[in-house]
N, C-alpha and C positions, 0 to 999 in steps of 0.2 A: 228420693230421700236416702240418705247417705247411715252404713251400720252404725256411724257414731253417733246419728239424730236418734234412728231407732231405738239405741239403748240406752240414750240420753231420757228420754222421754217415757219409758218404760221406768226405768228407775225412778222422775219424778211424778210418778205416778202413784209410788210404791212410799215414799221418802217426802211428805211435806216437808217445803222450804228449801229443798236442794236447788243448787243452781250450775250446777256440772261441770265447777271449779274451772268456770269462766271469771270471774269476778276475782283478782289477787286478796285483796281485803275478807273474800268470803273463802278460801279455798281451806283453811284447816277448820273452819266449821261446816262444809259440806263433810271433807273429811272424817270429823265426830260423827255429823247424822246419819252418814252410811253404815259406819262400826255400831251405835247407837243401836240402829232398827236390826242388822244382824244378832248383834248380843240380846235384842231383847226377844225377838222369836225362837230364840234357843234356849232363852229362859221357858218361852210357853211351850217350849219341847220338855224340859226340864221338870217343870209343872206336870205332864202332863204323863212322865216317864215315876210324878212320885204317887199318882194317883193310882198307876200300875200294880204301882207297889205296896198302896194299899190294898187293892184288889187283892195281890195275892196273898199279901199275908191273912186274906179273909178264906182263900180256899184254900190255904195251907201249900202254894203252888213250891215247885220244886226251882223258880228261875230267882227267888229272890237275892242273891248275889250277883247274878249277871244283870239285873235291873238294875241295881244298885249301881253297880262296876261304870255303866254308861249312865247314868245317872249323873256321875261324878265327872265322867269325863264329860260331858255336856256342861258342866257347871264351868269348869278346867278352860275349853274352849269358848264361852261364853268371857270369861274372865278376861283371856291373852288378848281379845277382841277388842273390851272396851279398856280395858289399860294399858293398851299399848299405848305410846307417844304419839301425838298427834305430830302430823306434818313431820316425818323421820330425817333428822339429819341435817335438814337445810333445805330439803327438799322442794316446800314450798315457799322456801325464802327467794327463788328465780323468778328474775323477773316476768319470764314468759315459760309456759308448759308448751310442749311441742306437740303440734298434733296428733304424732304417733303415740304420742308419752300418754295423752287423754284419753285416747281409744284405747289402750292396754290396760289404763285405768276403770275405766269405763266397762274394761267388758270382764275386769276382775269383782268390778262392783255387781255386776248383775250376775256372775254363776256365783258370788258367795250369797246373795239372797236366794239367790233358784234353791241354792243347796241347801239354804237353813231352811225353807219353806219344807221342801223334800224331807227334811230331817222332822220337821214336827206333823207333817202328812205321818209318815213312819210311824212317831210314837204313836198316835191319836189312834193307826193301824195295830199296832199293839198292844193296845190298852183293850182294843176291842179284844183282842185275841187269845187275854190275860187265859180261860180255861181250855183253852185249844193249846195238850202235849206237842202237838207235832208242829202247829204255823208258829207260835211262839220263840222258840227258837230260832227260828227260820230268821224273822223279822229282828228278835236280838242282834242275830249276826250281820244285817243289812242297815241296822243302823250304828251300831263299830263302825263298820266301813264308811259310810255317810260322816261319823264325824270326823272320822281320820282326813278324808276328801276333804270336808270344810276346814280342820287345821292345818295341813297342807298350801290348800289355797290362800289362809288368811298367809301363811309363812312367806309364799311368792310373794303375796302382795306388799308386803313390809321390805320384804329387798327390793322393789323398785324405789322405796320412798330412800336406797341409800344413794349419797351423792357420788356420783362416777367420777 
């Protein structure tokens, strides 16, 4: 079994109704459903980053700006995700995706879910950790970096869809 079945299959594991933009008629609604289920786990990170924050404004905690701060930027990134333009440029206007062109696809689609997953493990890690001075911060600064990582990643992925 070949990396590209692997992550093929892992993804439609993750993504009801994907079809691994095999199908020319389905490939910018694969497209959506992958941005779709990223944006929307980053929402449940998001959610989960304002519960934080109601915590702390219950013990009066000293991170309430930096909760906030990636709060937003989780929203930000959530946003660029699903608003971006479906199918960029023309991209999937060809008549044939090459099979190297899938697998690069393919394996941007599965580290931008790994990363959102990682990103709301994080908060759910933080939320817990809401009266704990010293892991709190820790965990703020590790999920910055996690979202920076998944907007980054979403960026590659949007310069593949430009036409060469």
């Amino acid at each position: 079994m070949g990396k590209e079945t692997r992550l093929l299959e892992k993804i439609e594991k993750i993504i009801p109704g994907f079809h691994g933009y095999k199908q020319k008629e389905l490939i910018r609604e694969d497209d959506k459903l992958v941005r779709e289920k990223v944006a929307a786990i980053i929402d449940d990170a998001r959610r989960e980053l304002e519960k934080t924050l109601n915590r702390c404004l219950l013990l009066n905690c000293e991170f309430l700006e930096a909760i906030d701060r990636i709060r937003k930027k989780a929203l930000m990134v959530a946003e660029r995700i699903r608003h971006s333009e479906y199918g960029y440029s023309g991209y999937f206007d060809r008549v044939k995706i090459r099979e190297e062109e899938l697998e690069r696809l393919l394996e941007y689609d599965s580290k931008l879910l790994d990363e959102a997953e990682r990103i709301l493990e994080a908060c759910r890690e933080a939320s817990s950790k809401v009266s704990d001075k010293e892991t709190l911060p820790k965990k703020l600064f590790s999920l910055d970096d996690m979202l920076e990582t998944l907007d980054k990643l979403i960026l590659e992925r949007n310069r593949m869809f430009k036409v060469k």
